[in-house]
Structures are given as structure tokens and as C-alpha cells.
C-alpha positions, 0 to 999 in steps of 0.5 A: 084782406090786404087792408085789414093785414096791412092796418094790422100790422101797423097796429101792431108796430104802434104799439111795440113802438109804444112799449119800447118808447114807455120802456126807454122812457124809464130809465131816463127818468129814474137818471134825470132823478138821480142827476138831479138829487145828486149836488154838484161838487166844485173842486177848489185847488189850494196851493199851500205853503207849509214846510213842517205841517203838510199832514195837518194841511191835509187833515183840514181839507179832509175834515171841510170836504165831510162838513161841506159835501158840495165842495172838494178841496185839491191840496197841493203844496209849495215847493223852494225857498219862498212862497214867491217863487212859487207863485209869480209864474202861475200869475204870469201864466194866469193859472192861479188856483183858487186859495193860496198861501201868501206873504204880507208884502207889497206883492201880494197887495198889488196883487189884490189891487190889479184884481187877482186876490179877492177882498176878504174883508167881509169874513169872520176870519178877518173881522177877527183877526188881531187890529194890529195884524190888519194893517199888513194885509191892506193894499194901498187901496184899502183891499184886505188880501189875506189872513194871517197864519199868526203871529211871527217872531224870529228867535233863538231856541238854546239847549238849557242843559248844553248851556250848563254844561258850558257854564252859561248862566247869562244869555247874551244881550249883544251881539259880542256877547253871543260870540263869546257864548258860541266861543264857550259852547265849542271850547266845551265840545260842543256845536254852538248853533245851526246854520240852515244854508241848504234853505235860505229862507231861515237864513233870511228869517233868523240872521238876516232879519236880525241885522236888517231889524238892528242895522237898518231899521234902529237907524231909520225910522222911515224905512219903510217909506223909504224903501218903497219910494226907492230913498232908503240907502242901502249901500252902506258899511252898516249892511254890508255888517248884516251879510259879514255876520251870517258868514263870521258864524261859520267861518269861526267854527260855530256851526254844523259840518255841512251846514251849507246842505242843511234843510229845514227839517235836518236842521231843526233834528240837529237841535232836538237831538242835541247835535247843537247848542242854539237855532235859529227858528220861528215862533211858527214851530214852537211845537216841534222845538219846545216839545218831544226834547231829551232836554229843556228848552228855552228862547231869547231875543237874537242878540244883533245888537251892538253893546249899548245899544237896545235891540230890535226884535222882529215881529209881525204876521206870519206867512197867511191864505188869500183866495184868488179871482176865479169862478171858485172864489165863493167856495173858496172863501168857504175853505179860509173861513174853515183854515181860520176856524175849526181848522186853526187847533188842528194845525195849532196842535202841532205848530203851537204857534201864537194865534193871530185871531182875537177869539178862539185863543182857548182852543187853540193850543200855544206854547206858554213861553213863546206866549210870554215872548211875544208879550214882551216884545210887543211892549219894545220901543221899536220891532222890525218886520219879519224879512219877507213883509220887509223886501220886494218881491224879487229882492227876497230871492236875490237875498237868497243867492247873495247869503250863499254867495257870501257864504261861499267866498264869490262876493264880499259882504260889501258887494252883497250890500251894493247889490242889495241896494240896488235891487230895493231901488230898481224895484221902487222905480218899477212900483212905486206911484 
């Protein structure tokens, strides 16, 4: 009996150990099939540069995360005054994201040729960029690092209106001309032109790259070379002029009160608003300049030029996207092509900038006159670079420092001169092989 009772009972506990094992069973299963319909989603973090269009920026990623449910993009955004700043110390800490914003400099090539920045030579977004783009984005290795944002010209937007009323019927063609202009426009009551001293990155974009294109580059067609191999003098009465400019302006009255704590966005409200007569901005806010005004607004080449003389214009790439070395890298190549693509009108119909790729100009909306512009520039004996495609790295944010230095009376135009040079050429004996 005992046997039979004992055989019983361990019969009985075979089978409720059989249930609960069939019942356990169950909702594994059903969790292993849904791990295994559900796709893994890679997040991709893009560090983006962009001062005037963060909201487009985000609607980008929005409209890629529902086009491609297995990648998420994290954007976040540069901060400061340059998008080096911004970027070297995560290269030092190596914690860079996957896409980020760059500058076709000389940096950012090395970066591509230590192995950090990935080759986008085999994207659509490169193959359609403009030939003459491709040129600022290839490493001395032949890497292609980035895609252009689009294609960048510094200039001056003037009211029409407040010109009239000052009785300017002539833009100026030289640099004494322009004085007398901002002369004419603040005998008339009027603020001449605003100066972006809280942000020195358009200082360095408007006045800066003016003199430099006028002073440096008219004079020394191997500058570029020069500079790099650390031959280029910098030290000279004809820089020292470039840094005299930017503080003469203010000095005489032609600019805002406070323009030395005026931002970005402050600064170009001013113009819109009719507080000032004349701005120095970029081809790259076009729509916020040329748009939405009380008044007509028009361009014309930054006058640096001494009388006699022809000017140089700046003109090249705009600040672009490059992806970086990580485990991410596939998806997000995924991502620029979706920036370079169905991406671009959205950003485009804010910004209105000039489109750096050879096709999809129908879609993408740009300014008619800042088209014209640039048409007519590219047909100039001699350009100049935009400033941060020009200098070092490290000497673009000493830049910073030395305009507001001068600005401020702490060194002369002279010293800013010396310190420049110096910068250039402590650079090239650290790079230059």
C-alpha cells in the first residue's frame, strides 16, 4: 500500500510539475516572439551646429526617426562661438558622437586622416555636391570628411528705405567710400551698421574675413600654402589694418550702443527692426534677413577694398556634417544622406541659403537675389576663403580674443597683428609635414 501511495504521489507530483513547466513555458515563448518581432532600435547622437535653425534641426530627425523605425537620432547642440571649441575636447576625451557639425579647415581633415571622421566619399550627398565644393572637404590623404551645408558668402544687407532717406544712391565700391556712407547714415539720425561684439564668430565671418580676403589674400596668392608650411607673414602694417578696421567702426559712432554684448539673434532683430542701417551677416540666413522686413532689403560686396583697387569677396563652403569612427558609423551615414536629402528644403525653407548640391535646386527654396550674388562672385578674378576654412584651428579662437581685445583698448591693432602671426606659424611647426 505504502508503494502504491508512494508511486501515487510522485505521480502526481510529475504531473503538476508538468503543468507548471507547460504553464511557465507559455509566456516565455510568447516573450521570445515578441523580442524577436520587435527591430532593435540604434540610437545615433548628432552634435549640431546651428545658431538660427535648431527647430529645423529637430524637425529632421523627427521626419528620419518615422522614415527609419530601427534608428533614433539624439540631437543635441553646439554651444559658443565656433564649432571647434566644441569639438576638441570630446576628441581628447574620445567621446565623440556619431555625426557632428564641422568646418572645412585643416582640422577637420587631420581628423579624417588620424581615422576619427569616417569617408563619405561613396554617399549620394557627395557625389552630388558641387565639384568645386569637394575640394575643401578632401584631406591631404584623399579622404572626403564632410558635406557642405551650402555655399557661404559673407555680405553686407543694407535697409533700401533708411539708405534713401539718407540720400545714398550709390553703394560703396571701397572701403573710404563705406565711411562716408555710415558718415551720411548717422548725420541723418541713423545707426550705420551693427557690430556683433557679444558673438565673435561674425565678427570674425564679416570684418575680419573681409580684411583678411583684401589685406592678405589680394597680395599673396600662395597663402594658403604659405600659411600651412608656416612662410606666410603675418606681422605686417597691412594686418594690423584688418584689426584697426573692426575697432575704427565703433570708435566713430557707426555702430549700436552695447554693441559689444550684442549676440547673434539680437543682432540681426536690429536690422529687421530697422534699428540699423547695414549688417554684416551670411549667405546662411538669407531667409531671416531678406524676409518677414517692414522694408526692402538689399546686398552688396563688403567694400575692404582700398580705392583703386579691386575687391576680393569670400566665398566657399558653408559650415557642413561629417560622421565620426563609432559602432554607429553605418546608421549614421543613414542620417547625413537623410540631412543631404529630404532634409535639406526643410532647413532650406527657413535659411534660404545657396544649395551646395548639383541637383534638387528645384526643391530647395533660396533667395533670388542672394542667388544673383553669388553668381556674380564666382565670376571674380580672386575670392577669399570664409575665415574659419582659412585659419588653424587654435588661431580661430585666438582671433576671437584679439578682436575683442582691441575692441576693448588691451592691445593695439599692431600686437593683435604680431599675435596672430605668431599663432599661424607655431601652428604650422606642429602640423605641417
Amino acid at each position: 500500500m505504502r508503494g502504491l501511495k508512494f508511486a501515487a504521489l510522485i505521480g502526481g507530483l510529475t504531473g503538476l510539475l508538468c503543468l507548471l513547466a507547460l504553464g511557465g513555458c507559455e509566456p516565455r515563448d510568447a516573450t521570445r516572439a515578441a523580442t524577436a518581432a520587435a527591430p532593435v532600435r540604434t540610437t545615433v547622437t548628432a552634435l549640431v551646429w546651428a545658431p538660427d535653425w535648431p527647430e529645423e534641426m529637430l524637425k529632421i530627425a523627427a521626419e528620419f526617426d518615422q522614415a527609419n523605425p530601427d534608428v533614433h537620432v539624439n540631437v543635441q547642440f553646439m554651444i559658443g562661438n565656433s564649432v571647434e571649441e566644441n569639438i576638441k575636447p570630446r576628441v581628447a576625451a574620445g567621446t565623440l558622437p556619431d555625426l557632428i557639425s564641422v568646418n572645412p579647415n585643416a582640422y577637420a581633415a587631420e581628423l579624417a586622416d588620424q581615422g576619427i571622421l569616417a569617408d563619405v566619399r561613396g554617399t549620394t550627398a557627395w557625389s552630388q555636391m558641387l565639384e568645386p565644393l569637394k575640394g575643401d572637404w578632401t584631406s591631404r590623404r584623399g579622404k572626403g570628411f564632410g558635406i557642405s551645408g551650402g555655399v557661404a558668402t559673407t555680405m553686407i544687407y543694407y535697409n533700401r528705405a533708411m539708405f534713401a532717406r539718407a540720400g545714398i544712391k550709390t553703394l560703396p565700391t571701397n572701403f573710404d567710400e563705406f565711411l562716408d556712407v555710415c558718415a551720411r547714415l548717422k548725420r541723418a539720425g541713423m545707426i550705420p551698421i551693427m557690430w556683433n561684439g557679444g558673438f565673435p564668430n561674425m565678427l570674425g565671418n564679416g570684418p575680419f574675413a573681409s580684411g583678411f580676403a583684401n589685406n592678405v589674400v589680394a597680395r599673396e596668392p600662395d597663402w594658403k600654402q604659405k600659411m600651412a608650411d608656416g612662410t606666410l607673414n603675418l606681422n605686417t602694417p597691412e594686418v594690423a589694418d584688418i584689426f584697426a578696421r573692426i575697432a575704427l567702426i565703433p570708435e566713430r559712432g557707426y555702430v549700436q550702443p552695447a554693441f559689444m554684448t550684442t549676440g547673434y539673434d539680437e543682432g540681426m532683430r536690429l536690422f529687421k527692426d530697422g534699428q540699423a542701417a547695414m549688417a554684416f551677416q551670411g549667405s546662411w540666413a538669407a531667409g531671416m534677413m531678406m524676409r518677414g522686413n517692414r522694408f526692402e532689403a538689399g546686398v552688396f560686396v563688403p567694400p575692404w577694398n582700398a580705392p583703386g583697387q579691386t575687391v576680393v569677396p569670400v566665398l566657399g563652403s558653408e559650415t557642413g556634417f561629417a560622421v565620426c569612427e563609432t559602432p554607429r558609423k553605418a546608421a549614421a551615414m543613414r542620417f547625413l544622406e537623410f540631412i543631404a536629402g529630404r532634409g535639406f528644403p526643410i532647413l532650406q525653407r527657413k535659411r534660404h541659403n545657396i544649395s551646395p548640391f548639383e541637383n534638387g535646386a528645384g526643391t530647395a527654396v533660396s533667395d533670388r537675389e542672394i542667388v544673383a550674388y553669388t553668381q556674380t562672385l564666382s565670376r571674380y578674378p580672386v575670392t577669399a576663403s570664409p575665415y574659419y576654412s582659412s585659419l588653424p584651428s587654435n588661431t580661430i579662437e585666438l582671433v576671437h580674443n584679439l578682436m575683442h581685445d582691441v575692441l576693448l583698448k588691451k592691445i593695439t591693432p599692431r600686437e593683435a597683428a604680431k599675435r596672430l602671426d605668431e599663432s599661424v606659424k607655431t601652428e604650422a611647426k606642429m602640423h605641417y609635414k
